[in-house]
Structure formats: structure tokens, C-alpha cells
Steps between C-alpha positions, in 0.01 A plus 500: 500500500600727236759709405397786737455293789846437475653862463303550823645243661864605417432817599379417810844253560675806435368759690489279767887443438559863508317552835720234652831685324385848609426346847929328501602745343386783788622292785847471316523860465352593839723257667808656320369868580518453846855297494637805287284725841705293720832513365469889470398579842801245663728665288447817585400367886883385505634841307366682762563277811858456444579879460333573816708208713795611344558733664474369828825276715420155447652229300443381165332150583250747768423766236391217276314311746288829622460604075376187461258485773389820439414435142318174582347630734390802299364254223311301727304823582460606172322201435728242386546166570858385537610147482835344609699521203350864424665621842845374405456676164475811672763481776771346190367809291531747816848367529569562131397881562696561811819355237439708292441819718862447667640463176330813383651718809 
């Protein structure tokens, strides 16, 4: 082997290293693309949801319960899949925006 068999060879290692980068690399960003999709549309799922059962009689602990339904269930037909701990997030976060809407008023 000479001294060109060996450039080929290193730039085979290497391109073969970027291919397997490029290939992380896209999953990585994909994966956070559709976290940052996800967080957008619950936000505004829960904006939206707890103006509209605002303004109707019920309790604080009921309006949070029906937001929160309503959003997960709203995700889950979008297309998302919604673990355990994801739920809670959303009902402690829709709880967090009915706070702050009474303290707005």
C-alpha cells in the first residue's frame, strides 16, 4: 500500500463518519422540531380553552379538570402521543393559566 491508498482510506472513514453525523444529527433536530410543535399547539390549546370555560359557573378545580381534558384530548387528535407525566404537565400548567387569569381580572 502506498501513500494514496491511504488518503483513500481516510477519506472513506470520514465520509462515512459524516453520513452517520448527518444521519444523528437530523433525528436530534427532528425530534426537537416536533417537541417545540407540541409545546406550541398545548399552549395555545390551553390559552384558548380556559377563556372559553371561564366564562361559564363552575368551580376552579372543574374548569381545570374540563381545560385539561379538553387539551389532552385535543392533542391526542392532533396526533400526539401523551404519556403519564406529560398529562400532569398540562393540567399543573392549565392550573398556572387559570392563576394567572384571576389575577389578571
Amino acid at each position: 500500500m502506498d501513500i494514496h491508498d491511504y488518503v483513500e482510506l481516510i477519506t472513506l472513514a470520514l465520509w462515512v463518519i459524516s453520513v452517520v453525523g448527518i444521519g444523528i444529527l437530523s433525528r436530534v433536530h427532528f425530534k426537537n422540531k416536533r417537541l417545540e410543535q407540541f409545546r406550541n399547539t398545548a399552549d395555545n390549546l390551553m390559552k384558548s380553552y380556559v377563556n372559553l370555560y371561564d366564562k361559564e359557573n363552575l368551580s376552579d378545580e372543574q374548569k381545570i379538570n374540563r381545560v385539561g381534558n379538553a387539551v389532552v384530548n385535543s392533542l391526542e387528535a392532533k396526533g400526539f402521543k401523551l404519556n403519564r407525566q406529560e398529562v400532569q404537565d398540562i393540567f399543573a400548567e392549565v392550573a398556572k393559566q387559570m392563576n394567572e387569569q384571576t389575577q389578571d381580572k
